[in-house]
N, C-alpha and C positions, 0 to 999 in steps of 0.2 A: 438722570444719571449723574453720580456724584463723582468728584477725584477717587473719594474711599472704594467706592466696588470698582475703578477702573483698577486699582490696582489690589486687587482682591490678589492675594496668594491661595495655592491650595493648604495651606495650612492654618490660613484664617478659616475657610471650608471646613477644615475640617475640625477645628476649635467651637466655631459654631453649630457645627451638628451635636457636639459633645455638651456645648450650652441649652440646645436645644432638648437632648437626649434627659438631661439632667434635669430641667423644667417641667419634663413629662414624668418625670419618678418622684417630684415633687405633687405633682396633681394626683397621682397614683396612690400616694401617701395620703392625702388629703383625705380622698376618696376612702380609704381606709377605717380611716378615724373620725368618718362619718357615716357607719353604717346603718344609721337608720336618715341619712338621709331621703327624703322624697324626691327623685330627680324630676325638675319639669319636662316637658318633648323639646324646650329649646335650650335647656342643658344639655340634655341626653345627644341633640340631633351634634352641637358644639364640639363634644367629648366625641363621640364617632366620630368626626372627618379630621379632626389631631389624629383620633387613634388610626386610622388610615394611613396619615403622612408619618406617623412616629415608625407602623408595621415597615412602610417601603423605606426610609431610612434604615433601619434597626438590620433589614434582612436584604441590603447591597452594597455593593463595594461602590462609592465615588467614582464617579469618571469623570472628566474634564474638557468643555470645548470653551473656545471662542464663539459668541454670539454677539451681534449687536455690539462688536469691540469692546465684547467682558467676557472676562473667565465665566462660568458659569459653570452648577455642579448637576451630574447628569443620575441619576439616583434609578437602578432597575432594580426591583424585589427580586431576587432568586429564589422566588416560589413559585414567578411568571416563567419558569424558564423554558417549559414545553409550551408556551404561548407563540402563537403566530404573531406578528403586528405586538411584540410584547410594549405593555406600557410604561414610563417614562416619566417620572418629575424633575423638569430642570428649572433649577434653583439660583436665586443670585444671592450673594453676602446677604442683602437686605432682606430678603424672604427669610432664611433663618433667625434673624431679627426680630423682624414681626411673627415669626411663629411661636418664638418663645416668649415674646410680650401677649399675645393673643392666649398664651397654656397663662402665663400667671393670671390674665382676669379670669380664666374659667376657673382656676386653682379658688383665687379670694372669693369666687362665686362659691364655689364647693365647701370653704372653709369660714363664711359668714353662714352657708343655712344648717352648719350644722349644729 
């Protein structure tokens, strides 16, 4: 646990979803401009579970708790919404971080085999 995410604001939240959101339209693009690419199953499997975490970003509104003495961003898909036990990604500063360095290797992966 660093100083930086202890004092994570919700607008660093929400700046990072927006880095995050824009690293995933950069792989999207990639993906584009390679369309004879050959995808392997451990690109393919890579590329599904971003596009999972981009879907439940993309389609909720941020919510906000303290955890573990950090802000933390609480992420519900508003497609779950007639879901019982609806599902839930909470996110710290750093997760958004590593999500959008995690999309640029798959991006340079996507944009070397093409």
């Amino acid at each position: 646990m660093t100083s930086v995410e202890n004092k994570a604001t919700k607008d660093a939240f929400h700046t990072e979803r927006s880095r995050f959101l824009d690293a995933f339209a950069a792989l999207e693009e990639a993906l584009g401009r390679s369309a004879t690419l050959s995808k392997t199953d451990a690109l393919a499997k890579e590329i599904t579970a971003l596009r999972a975490i981009r879907n439940d970003l993309v389609h909720s509104q941020l919510r906000f708790v303290q955890l573990e003495g950090q802000l933390q961003a609480l992420a519900v898909n508003a497609q779950n919404v007639d879901a019982s036990a609806r599902p839930a990604r909470i996110l710290r500063i750093a997760d958004f971080k590593l999500l959008s360095c995690e999309i640029e290797q798959v991006r340079k992966k996507v944009s070397g085999a093409a």
